[in-house]
N, C-alpha and C positions, 0 to 999 in steps of 0.2 A: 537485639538488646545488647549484647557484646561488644557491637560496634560503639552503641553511645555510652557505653562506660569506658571500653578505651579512650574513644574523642573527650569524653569528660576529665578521663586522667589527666591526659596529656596535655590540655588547657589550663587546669589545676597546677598540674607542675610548671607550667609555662608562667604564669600569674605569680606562682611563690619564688623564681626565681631573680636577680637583678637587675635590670636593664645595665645592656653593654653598650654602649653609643659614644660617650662621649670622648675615650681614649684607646685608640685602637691599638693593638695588639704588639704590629708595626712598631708604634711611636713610640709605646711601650718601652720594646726590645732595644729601639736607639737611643731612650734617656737613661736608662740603665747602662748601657754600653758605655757611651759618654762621660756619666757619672763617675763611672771605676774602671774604663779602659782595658776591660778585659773582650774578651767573646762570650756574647749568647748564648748558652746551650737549650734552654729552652724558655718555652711562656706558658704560663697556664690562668686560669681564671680561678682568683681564689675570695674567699670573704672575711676581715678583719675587723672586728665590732659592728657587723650588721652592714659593712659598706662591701661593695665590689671594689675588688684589687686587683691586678695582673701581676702573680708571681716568677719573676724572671730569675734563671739561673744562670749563675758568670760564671766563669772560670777566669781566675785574674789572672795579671802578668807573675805573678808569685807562685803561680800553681795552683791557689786555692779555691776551693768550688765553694760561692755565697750566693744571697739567695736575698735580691733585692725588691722590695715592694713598691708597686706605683699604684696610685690613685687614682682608679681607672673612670673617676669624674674630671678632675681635678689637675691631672697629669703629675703630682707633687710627688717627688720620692718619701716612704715612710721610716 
């Protein structure tokens, strides 16, 4: 019985969470780069009104650490 409530959880969470397909992580990390010409520090998978986002962290040519968002349907910076 244990077994099928875990597999049932972790289906549930799987169902409630957003399909990532269309902009990979990668592409992500390089139109962010691109955009403000800084370095990558990191990528994370984040939600911004109910959509999937890829939250990228730059550190710019100025020293500052920003935190740009892309549209991880869409590719669009937000």
């Amino acid at each position: 019985m244990k077994f099928l409530t875990t597999v049932f959880t972790a289906l549930m969470l799987a169902l409630s969470m957003p399909a990532w397909a269309d902009v990979s992580r990668d592409a992500a990390a390089a139109m962010a780069q691109q955009a403000t010409g800084g370095r990558v520090l990191a990528v994370d998978q984040a939600e911004r009104g109910g959509r999937p986002v890829w939250r990228v962290k730059v550190l710019t040519q100025q020293g500052e650490v920003i935190v740009v968002l892309i549209d991880a349907a869409s590719g669009r910076r937000l």
